[in-house]
MARMIGU-740830 format. One line per field, with one value per atom (N, C-alpha, C): residue in three letters; atom name; x, y, z. Coordinates in nm, 4 decimals. Layout:
MARMIGU-740830
type = Ala, ...
atom = CA, ...
c1 = X, ...
c2 = Y, ...
c3 = Z, ...
***
This chain:
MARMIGU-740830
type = Unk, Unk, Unk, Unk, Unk, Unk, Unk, Unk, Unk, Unk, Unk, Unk, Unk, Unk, Unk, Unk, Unk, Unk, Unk, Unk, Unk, Unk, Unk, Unk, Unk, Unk, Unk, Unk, Unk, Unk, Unk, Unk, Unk, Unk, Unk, Unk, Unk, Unk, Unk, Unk, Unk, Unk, Unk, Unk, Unk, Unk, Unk, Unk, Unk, Unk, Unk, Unk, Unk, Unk, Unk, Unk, Unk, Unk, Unk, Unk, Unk, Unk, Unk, Unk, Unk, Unk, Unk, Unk, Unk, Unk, Unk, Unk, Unk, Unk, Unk, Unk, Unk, Unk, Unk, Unk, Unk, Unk, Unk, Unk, Unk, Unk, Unk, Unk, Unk, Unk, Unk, Unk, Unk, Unk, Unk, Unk, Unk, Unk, Unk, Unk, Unk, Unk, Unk, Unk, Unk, Unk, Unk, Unk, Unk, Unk, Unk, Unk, Unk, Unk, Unk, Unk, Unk, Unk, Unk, Unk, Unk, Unk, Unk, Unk, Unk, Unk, Unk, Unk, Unk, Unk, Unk, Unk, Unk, Unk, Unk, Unk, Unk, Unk
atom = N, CA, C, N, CA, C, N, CA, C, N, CA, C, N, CA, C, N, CA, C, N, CA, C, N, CA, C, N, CA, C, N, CA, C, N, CA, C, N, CA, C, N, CA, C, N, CA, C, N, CA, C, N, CA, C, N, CA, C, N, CA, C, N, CA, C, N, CA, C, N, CA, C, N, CA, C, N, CA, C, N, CA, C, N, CA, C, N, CA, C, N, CA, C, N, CA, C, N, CA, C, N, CA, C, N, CA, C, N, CA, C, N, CA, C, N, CA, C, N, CA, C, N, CA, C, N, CA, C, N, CA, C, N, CA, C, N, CA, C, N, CA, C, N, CA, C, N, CA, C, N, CA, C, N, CA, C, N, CA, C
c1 = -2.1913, -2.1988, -2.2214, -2.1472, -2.1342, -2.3168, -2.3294, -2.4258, -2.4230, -2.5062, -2.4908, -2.6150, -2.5864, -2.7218, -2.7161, -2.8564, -2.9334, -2.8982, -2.9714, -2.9782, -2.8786, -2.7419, -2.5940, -2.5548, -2.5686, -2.5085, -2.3231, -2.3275, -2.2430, -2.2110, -2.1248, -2.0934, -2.0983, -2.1942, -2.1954, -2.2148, -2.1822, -2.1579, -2.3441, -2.3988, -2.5214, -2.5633, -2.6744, -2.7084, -2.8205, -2.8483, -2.9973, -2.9641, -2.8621, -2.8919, -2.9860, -3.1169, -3.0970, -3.1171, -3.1304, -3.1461, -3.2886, -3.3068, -3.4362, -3.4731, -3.5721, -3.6172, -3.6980, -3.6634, -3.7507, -3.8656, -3.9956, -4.0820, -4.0463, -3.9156, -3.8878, -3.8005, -3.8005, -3.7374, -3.6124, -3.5058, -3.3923, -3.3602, -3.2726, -3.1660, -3.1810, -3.1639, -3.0948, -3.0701, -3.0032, -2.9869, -3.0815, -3.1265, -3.2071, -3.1160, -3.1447, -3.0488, -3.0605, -3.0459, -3.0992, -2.9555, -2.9584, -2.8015, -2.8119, -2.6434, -2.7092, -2.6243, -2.6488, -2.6136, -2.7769, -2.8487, -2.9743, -3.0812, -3.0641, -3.1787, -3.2619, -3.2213, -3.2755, -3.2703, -3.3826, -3.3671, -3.2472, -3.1311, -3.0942, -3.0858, -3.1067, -3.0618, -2.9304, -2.8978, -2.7706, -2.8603, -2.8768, -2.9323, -2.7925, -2.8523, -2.7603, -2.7227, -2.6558, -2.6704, -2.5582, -2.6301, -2.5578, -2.5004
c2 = -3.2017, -3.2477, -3.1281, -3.1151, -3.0194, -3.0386, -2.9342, -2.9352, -2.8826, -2.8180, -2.6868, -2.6236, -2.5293, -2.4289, -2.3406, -2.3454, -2.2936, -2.1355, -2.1072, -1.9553, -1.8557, -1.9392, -1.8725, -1.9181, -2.0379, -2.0733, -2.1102, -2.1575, -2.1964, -2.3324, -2.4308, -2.5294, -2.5043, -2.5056, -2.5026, -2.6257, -2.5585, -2.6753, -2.6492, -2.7996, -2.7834, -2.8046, -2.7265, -2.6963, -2.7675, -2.8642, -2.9467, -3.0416, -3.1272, -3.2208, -3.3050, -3.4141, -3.5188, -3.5775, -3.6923, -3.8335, -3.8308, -3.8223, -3.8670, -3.9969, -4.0209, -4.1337, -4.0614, -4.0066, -3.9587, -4.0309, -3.9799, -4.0722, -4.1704, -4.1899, -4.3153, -4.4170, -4.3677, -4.4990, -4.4543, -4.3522, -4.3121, -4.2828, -4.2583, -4.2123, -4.0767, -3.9417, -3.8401, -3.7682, -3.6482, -3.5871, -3.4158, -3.3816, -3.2906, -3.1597, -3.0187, -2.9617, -2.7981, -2.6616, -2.5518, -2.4879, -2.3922, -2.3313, -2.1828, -2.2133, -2.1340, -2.0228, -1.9380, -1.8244, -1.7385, -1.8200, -1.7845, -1.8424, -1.9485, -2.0620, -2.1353, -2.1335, -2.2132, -2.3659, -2.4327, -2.5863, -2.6572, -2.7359, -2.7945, -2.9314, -3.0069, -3.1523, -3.2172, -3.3264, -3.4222, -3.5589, -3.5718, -3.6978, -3.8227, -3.9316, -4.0098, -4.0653, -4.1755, -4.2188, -4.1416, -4.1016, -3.9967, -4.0242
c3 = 12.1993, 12.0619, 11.9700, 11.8513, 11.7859, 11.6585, 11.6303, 11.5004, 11.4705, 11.2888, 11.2700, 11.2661, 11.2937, 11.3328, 11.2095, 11.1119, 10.9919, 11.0016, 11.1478, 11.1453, 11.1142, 11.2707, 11.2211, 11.1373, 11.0516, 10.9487, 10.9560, 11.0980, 11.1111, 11.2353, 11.2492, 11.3578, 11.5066, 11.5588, 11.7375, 11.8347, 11.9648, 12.0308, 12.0856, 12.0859, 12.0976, 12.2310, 12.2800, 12.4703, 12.4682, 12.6187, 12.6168, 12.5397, 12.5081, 12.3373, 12.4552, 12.3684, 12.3946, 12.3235, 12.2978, 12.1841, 12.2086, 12.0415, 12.0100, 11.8987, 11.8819, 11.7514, 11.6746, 11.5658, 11.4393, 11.4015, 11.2960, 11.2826, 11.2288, 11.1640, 11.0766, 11.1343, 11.2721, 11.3827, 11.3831, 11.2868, 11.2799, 11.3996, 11.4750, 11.5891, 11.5764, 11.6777, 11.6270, 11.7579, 11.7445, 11.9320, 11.8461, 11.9348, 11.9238, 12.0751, 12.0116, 12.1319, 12.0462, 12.1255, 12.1037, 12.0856, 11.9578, 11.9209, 12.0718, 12.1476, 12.2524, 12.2470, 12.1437, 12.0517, 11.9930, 11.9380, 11.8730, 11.9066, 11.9878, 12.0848, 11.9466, 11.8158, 11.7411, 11.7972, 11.7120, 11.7493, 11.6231, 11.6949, 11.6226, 11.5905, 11.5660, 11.4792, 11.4275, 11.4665, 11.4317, 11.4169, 11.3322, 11.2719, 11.3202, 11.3348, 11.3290, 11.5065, 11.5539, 11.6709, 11.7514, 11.8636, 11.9586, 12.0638
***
């Protein structure tokens, strides 16, 4: 699953995703840019 990663500031394919539930019950996949190992985020159902 693609996201974009802040740091590079650009679209990667994201490593580790998994689905998480935000505090507001939202959906999202959570997963590390594996270029810069930032944490990234895709809100939304995965």
């Amino acid at each position: 699953m693609q996201a974009y990663c802040v740091k590079c500031r650009t679209k990667r394919e994201m490593k580790d995703a998994k689905a998480i539930t935000m505090k507001n019950a939202k959906p999202a996949t959570q997963g590390t840019c594996p270029v810069c190992g930032t944490k990234m985020f895709r809100i939304g159902k995965s």
